[in-house]
C-alpha positions as CSV (number, residue, x, y, z in Angstrom):
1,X,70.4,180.5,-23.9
2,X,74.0,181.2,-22.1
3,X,75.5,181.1,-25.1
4,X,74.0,184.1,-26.3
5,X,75.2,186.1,-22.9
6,X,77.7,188.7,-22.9
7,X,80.7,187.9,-20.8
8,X,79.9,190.9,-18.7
9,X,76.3,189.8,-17.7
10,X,77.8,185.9,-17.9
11,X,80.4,188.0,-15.0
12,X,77.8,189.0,-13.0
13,X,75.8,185.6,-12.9
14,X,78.4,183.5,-12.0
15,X,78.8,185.9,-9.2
16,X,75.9,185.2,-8.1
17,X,76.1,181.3,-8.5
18,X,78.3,180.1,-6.1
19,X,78.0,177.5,-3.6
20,X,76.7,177.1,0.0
21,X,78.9,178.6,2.8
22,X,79.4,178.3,6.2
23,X,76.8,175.2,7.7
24,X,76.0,176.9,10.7
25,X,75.5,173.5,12.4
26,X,75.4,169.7,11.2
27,X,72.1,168.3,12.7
28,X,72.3,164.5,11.9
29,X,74.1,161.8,10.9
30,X,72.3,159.9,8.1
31,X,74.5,156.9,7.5
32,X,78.0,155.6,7.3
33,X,79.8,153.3,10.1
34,X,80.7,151.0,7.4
35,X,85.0,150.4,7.6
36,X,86.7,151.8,4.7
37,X,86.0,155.2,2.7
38,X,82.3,156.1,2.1
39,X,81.4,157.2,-1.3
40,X,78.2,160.0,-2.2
41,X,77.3,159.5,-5.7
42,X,74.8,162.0,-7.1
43,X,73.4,162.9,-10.3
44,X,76.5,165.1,-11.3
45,X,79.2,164.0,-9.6
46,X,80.5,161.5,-7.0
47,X,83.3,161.5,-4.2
48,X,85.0,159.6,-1.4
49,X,85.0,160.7,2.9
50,X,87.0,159.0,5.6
51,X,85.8,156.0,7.3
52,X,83.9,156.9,10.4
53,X,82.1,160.0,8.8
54,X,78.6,160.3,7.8
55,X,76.2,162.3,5.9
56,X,75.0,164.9,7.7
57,X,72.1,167.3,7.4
58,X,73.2,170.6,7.4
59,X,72.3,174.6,8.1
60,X,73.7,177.0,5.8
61,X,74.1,181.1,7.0
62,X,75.1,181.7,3.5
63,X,74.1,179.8,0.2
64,X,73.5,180.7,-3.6
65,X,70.2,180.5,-4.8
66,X,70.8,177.9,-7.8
67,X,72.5,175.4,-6.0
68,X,71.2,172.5,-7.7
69,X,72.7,169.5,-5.0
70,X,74.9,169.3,-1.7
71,X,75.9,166.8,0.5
72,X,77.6,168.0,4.2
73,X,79.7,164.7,5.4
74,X,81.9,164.8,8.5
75,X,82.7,163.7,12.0
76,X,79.6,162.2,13.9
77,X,80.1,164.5,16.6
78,X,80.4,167.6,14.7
79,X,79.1,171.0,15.3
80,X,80.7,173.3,12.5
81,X,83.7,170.6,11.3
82,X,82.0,169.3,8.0
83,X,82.6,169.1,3.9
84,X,80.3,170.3,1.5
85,X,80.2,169.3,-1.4
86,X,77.5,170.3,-4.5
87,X,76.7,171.8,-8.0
88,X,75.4,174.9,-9.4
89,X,74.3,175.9,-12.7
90,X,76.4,179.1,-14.6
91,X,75.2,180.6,-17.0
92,X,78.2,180.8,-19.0
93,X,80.6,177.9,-20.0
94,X,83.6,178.3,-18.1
95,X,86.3,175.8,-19.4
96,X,90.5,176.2,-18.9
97,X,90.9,178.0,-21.4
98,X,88.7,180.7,-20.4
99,X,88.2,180.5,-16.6
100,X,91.3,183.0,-16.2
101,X,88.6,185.7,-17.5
102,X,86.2,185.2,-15.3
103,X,88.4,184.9,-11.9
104,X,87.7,188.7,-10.3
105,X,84.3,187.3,-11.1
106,X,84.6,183.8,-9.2
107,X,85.9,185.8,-6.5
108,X,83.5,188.5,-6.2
109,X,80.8,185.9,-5.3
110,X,83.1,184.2,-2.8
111,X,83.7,187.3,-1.0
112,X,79.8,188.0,-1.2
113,X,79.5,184.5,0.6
114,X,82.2,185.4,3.5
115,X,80.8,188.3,3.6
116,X,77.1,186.9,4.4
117,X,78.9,184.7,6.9
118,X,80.3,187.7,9.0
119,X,83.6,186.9,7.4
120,X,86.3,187.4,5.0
121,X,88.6,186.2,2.5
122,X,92.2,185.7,4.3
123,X,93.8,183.8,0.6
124,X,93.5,183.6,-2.9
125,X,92.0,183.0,-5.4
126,X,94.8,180.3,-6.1
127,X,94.3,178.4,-9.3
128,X,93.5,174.6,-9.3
129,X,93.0,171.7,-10.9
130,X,90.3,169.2,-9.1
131,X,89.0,166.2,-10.9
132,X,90.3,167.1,-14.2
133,X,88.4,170.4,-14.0
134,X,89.9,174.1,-13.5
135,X,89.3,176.4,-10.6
136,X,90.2,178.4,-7.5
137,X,90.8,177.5,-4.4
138,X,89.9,180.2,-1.4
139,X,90.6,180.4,2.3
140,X,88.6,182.8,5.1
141,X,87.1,182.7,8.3
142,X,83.5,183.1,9.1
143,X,81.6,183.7,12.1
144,X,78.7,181.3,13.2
145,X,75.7,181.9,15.8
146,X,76.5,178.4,17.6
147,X,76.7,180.4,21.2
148,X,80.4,179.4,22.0
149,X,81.7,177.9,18.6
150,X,83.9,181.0,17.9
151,X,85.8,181.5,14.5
152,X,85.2,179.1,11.6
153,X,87.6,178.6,9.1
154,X,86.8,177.3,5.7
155,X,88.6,176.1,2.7
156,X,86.5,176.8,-0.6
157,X,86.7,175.2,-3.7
158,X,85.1,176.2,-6.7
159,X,85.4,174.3,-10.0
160,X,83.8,174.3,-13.6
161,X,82.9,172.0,-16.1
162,X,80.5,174.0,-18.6
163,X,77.4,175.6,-18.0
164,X,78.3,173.4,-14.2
165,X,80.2,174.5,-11.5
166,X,81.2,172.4,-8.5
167,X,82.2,173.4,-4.8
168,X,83.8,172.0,-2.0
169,X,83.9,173.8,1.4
170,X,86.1,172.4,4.0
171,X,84.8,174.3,7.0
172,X,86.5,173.8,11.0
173,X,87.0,175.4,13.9
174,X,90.8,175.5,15.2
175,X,90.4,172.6,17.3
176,X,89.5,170.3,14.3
177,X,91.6,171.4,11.3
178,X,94.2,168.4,11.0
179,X,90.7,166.0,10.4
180,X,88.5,168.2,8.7
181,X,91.6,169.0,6.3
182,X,92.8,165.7,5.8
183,X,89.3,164.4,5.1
184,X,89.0,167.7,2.6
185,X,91.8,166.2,1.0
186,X,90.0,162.8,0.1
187,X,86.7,163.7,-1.1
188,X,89.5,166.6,-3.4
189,X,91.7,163.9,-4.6
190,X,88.3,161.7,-5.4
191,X,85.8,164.1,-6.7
192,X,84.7,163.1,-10.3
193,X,82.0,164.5,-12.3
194,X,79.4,162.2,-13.7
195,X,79.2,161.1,-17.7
């Protein structure tokens, strides 16, 4: 039961429970055309994309193992320019008022992620507020092995709810930042967790 974890081994799983990072390479468009914003809706949690995006099938280089849903969205005719967006079980509940003690935590497994991606943390953790629910905010850059794509920079999100944490990875190559962000921004300002 998590409840009956100490906040140290709680520490250490949540670590461990972060997010996917760094889709090597979107494969697939697997809907969307329609005008006006597109909306996922999954078992935990919902958000809006940009018209013109679709859902995309997606690679990972670096991924938790108890990610429990994702959903990659982007430009059709993206390589590495995608948002990811999904849930993860924790161990521990991690609510405002105590999500301050497990930051050097939150980051830890962040920096593990960047680190699997041949990258690094370049900001944060800057605290956050996303669909009512507290968190961090993180930027890096990450290598991929698409032969010519280069750096990949990627805005990660982490937020909590509970025993359920939520991310959303903004990840771009130079060239695409302006849409990538601005489309971060909309499934951000729209994310909702389910009742």
């Amino acid at each position: 039961m998590a409840a009956s974890l100490s906040p140290v081994a709680g520490r250490r799983l949540i670590a461990l429970g972060l997010a996917a990072l760094a889709a090597v390479l979107a494969l697939s468009a697997c809907g969307g055309g329609d005008s006006g914003p597109q909306s996922v809706e999954e078992d935990t949690h919902s958000f809006e994309y940009p018209e013109g995006w679709s859902e995309l099938e997606a690679e990972f280089v670096a991924e938790a193992p108890n990610n429990t849903a994702s959903t990659s969205v982007g430009p059709e005719e993206t390589g590495v320019n995608l948002v990811t967006v999904g849930s993860f079980d924790v161990p521990v509940e991690v609510n405002a008022d105590n999500i301050e003690d497990y930051r050097d935590d939150i980051t830890a497994g962040v920096e593990q992620l960047f680190t699997q991606a041949d990258g690094s943390i370049e900001e944060g953790p800057i605290q956050i507020t996303v669909g009512g629910l507290p968190g961090y905010r993180f930027e890096g850059t990450s290598t991929t092995p698409i032969e010519g794509a280069g750096e990949v920079h990627t805005r990660s999100i982490q937020v909590y709810s509970g025993t359920k944490g939520f991310f959303i990875n903004c990840q771009y190559a130079p060239d695409a930042q302006e849409e990538i962000l601005a489309g971060c921004q909309q499934v951000v300002d729209s994310f909702s967790v389910a009742e």
